[in-house]
C-alpha positions in Angstrom: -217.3 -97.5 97.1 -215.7 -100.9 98.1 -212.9 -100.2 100.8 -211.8 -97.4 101.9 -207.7 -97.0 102.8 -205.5 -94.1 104.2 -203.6 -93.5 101.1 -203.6 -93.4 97.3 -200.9 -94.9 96.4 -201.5 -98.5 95.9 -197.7 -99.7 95.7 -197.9 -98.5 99.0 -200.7 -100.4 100.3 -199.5 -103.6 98.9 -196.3 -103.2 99.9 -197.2 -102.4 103.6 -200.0 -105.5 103.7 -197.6 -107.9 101.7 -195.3 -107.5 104.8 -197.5 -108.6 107.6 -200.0 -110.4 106.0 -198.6 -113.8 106.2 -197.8 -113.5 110.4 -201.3 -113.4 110.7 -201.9 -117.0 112.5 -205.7 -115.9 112.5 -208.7 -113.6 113.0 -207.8 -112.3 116.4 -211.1 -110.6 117.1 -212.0 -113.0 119.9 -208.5 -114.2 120.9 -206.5 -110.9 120.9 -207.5 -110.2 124.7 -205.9 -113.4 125.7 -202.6 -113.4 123.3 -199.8 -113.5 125.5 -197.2 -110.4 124.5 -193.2 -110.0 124.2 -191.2 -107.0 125.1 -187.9 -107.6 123.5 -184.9 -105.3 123.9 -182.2 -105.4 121.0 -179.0 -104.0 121.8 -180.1 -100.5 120.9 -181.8 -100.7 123.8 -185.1 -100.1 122.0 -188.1 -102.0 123.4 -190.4 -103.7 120.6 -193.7 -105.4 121.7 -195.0 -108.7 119.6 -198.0 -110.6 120.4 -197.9 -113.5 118.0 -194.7 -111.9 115.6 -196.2 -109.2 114.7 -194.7 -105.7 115.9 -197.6 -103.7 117.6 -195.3 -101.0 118.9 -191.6 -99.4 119.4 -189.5 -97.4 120.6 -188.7 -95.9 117.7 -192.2 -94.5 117.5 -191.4 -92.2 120.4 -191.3 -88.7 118.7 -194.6 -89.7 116.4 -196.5 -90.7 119.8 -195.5 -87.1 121.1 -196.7 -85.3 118.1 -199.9 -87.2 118.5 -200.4 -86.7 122.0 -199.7 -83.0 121.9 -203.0 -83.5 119.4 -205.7 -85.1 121.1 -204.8 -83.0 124.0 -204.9 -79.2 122.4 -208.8 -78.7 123.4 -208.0 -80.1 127.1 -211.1 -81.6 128.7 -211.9 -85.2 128.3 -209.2 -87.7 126.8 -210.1 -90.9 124.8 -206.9 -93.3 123.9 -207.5 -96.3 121.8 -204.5 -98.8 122.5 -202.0 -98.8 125.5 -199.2 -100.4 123.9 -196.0 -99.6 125.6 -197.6 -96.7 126.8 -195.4 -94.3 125.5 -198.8 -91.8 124.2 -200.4 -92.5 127.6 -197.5 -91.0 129.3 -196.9 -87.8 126.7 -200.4 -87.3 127.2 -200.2 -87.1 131.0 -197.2 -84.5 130.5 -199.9 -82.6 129.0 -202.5 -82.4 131.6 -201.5 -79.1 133.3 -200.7 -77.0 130.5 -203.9 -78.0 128.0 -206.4 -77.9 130.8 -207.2 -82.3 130.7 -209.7 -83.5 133.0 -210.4 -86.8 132.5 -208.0 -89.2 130.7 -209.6 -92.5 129.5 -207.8 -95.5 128.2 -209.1 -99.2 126.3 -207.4 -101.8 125.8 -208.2 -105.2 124.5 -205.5 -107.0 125.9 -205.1 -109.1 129.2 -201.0 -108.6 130.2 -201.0 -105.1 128.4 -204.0 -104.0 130.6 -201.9 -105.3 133.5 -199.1 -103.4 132.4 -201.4 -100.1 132.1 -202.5 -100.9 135.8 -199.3 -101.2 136.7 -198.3 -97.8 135.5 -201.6 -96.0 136.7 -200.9 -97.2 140.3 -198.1 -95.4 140.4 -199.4 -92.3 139.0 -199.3 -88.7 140.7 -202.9 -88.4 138.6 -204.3 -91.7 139.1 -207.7 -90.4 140.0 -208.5 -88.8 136.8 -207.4 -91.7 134.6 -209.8 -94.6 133.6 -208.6 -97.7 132.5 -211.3 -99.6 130.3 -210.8 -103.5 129.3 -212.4 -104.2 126.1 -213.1 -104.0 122.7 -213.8 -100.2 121.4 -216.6 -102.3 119.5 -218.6 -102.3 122.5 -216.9 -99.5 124.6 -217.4 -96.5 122.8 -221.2 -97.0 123.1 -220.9 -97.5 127.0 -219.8 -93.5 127.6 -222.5 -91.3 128.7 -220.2 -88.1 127.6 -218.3 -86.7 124.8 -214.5 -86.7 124.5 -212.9 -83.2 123.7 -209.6 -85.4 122.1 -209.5 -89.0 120.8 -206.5 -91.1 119.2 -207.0 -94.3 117.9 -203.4 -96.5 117.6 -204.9 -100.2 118.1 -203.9 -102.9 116.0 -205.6 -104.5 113.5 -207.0 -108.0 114.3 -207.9 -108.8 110.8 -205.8 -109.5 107.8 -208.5 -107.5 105.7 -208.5 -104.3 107.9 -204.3 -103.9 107.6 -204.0 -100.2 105.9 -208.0 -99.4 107.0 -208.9 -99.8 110.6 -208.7 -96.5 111.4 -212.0 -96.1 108.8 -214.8 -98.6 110.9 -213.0 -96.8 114.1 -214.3 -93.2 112.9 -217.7 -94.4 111.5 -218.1 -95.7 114.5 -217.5 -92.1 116.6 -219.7 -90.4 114.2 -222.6 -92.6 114.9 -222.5 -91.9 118.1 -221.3 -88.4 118.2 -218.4 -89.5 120.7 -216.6 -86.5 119.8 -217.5 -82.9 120.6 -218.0 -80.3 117.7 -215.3 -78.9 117.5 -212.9 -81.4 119.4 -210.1 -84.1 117.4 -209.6 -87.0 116.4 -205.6 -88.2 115.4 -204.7 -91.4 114.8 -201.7 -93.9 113.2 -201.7 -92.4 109.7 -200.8 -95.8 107.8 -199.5 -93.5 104.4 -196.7 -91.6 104.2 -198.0 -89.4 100.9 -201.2 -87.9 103.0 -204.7 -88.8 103.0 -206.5 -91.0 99.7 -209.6 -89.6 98.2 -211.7 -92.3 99.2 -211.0 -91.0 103.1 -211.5 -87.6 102.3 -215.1 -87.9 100.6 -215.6 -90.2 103.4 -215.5 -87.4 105.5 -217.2 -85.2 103.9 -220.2 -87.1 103.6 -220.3 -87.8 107.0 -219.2 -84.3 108.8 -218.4 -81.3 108.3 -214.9 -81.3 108.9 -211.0 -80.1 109.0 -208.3 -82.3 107.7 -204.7 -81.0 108.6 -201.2 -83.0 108.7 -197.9 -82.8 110.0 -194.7 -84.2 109.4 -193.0 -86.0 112.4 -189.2 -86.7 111.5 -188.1 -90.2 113.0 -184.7 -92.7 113.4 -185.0 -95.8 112.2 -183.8 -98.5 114.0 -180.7 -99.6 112.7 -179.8 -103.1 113.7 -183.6 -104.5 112.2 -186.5 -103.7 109.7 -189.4 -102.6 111.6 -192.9 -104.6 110.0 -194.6 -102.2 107.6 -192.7 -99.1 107.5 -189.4 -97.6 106.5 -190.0 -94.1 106.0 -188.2 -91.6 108.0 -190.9 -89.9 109.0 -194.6 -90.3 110.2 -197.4 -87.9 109.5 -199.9 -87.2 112.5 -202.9 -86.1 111.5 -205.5 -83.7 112.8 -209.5 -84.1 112.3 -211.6 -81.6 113.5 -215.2 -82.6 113.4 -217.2 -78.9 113.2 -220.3 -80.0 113.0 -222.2 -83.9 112.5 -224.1 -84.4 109.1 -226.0 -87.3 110.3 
């Protein structure tokens, strides 16, 4: 099938990769966890996080990493989050806990400094004791838990040039292999397409699991005073993943 990536439309695709590509300095598989980042605060007051030029997160991604917590956390129980970040979804996720039933809420990140940054904000918190903190690579994490997650979102970064648009797609073969996820729990994630999910994904799915695909419009404001890298859409779409039962 040749790769697989989030959306149909091709101008789209080539549009978003054409406008990262070249700040790729390297494959950061090995050296991501050591990459010193930047929080930089424009006059807007919005926060923006760079590890080696390249945006990996913003402010103005505040309403979309609501909509997407409020998803991984519907079925309660047991939390997976892929990617600290500014740890704007960590903390919509916590404002969750009481209301959707969470138990345990369990963070990776690859990172040195941002792991720092997610200790930082864990030692302050009122629910420190059910909140893990993993340092890694989901490569080789996911197959250390001994339990299934009820709810897991997947915002890292890609560390390759060739998985920009797709890295979501290794990131769920992955969680099927190992049936990570409960049937009947889901899986949302950075949705890198603004017209919906491509075919390609959707077979995907469907030859892998039984399954329900649903999506959601989340309504944004651009920043104003800069271009964010790879999107200008007002709006994100969070999507929603149900895995009913496992095929393989």
């Amino acid at each position: 099938m040749g790769k697989i990536y989030l959306s149909n439309n091709t101008n789209e695709i080539n549009k978003r990769i054409s406008s990262r590509i070249n700040l790729y300095q390297e494959d950061y598989t090995k050296s991501w966890q050591y990459k010193k980042p930047t929080i930089k605060i424009n006059s807007d007051g919005e926060r923006v996080l760079y590890i080696d030029n390249l945006e990996v997160m913003a402010d103005f991604e505040t309403p979309y990493m609501k909509k997407l917590a409020e998803i991984v956390t519907v079925k309660g129980g047991n939390i997976l989050n892929i990617g600290y970040g500014l740890g704007i979804v960590d903390q919509f996720i916590e404002n969750f806990r009481e209301n959707n039933n969470i138990r345990e809420h369990h963070i990776i990140e690859l990172n040195n400094e941002i792991l720092k940054n997610a200790e930082n904000w864990l030692s302050g918190h009122q629910n420190k004791d059910n909140i893990y903190i993993h340092k890694g690579d989901w490569n080789y994490l996911l197959g250390k838990f001994n339990f299934q997650f009820d709810g897991i979102l997947y915002d890292a970064f890609p560390l390759k040039k060739e998985d920009l648009c797709r890295d979501f797609i290794p990131f769920l073969e992955k969680v099927i292999k190992l049936r990570l996820l409960k049937e009947g729990g889901v899986i949302t994630f950075f949705l890198d397409s603004s017209d919906g999910f491509s075919s390609d994904f959707v077979n995907l799915c469907d030859k892998l699991i039984k399954n329900k695909l649903e999506i959601e419009k989340t309504v944004i404001q651009l920043p104003q005073k800069r271009k964010p890298q790879g999107w200008e859409k007002e709006f994100f779409l969070a999507p929603k993943l149900t895995i009913l039962n496992y095929k393989i």
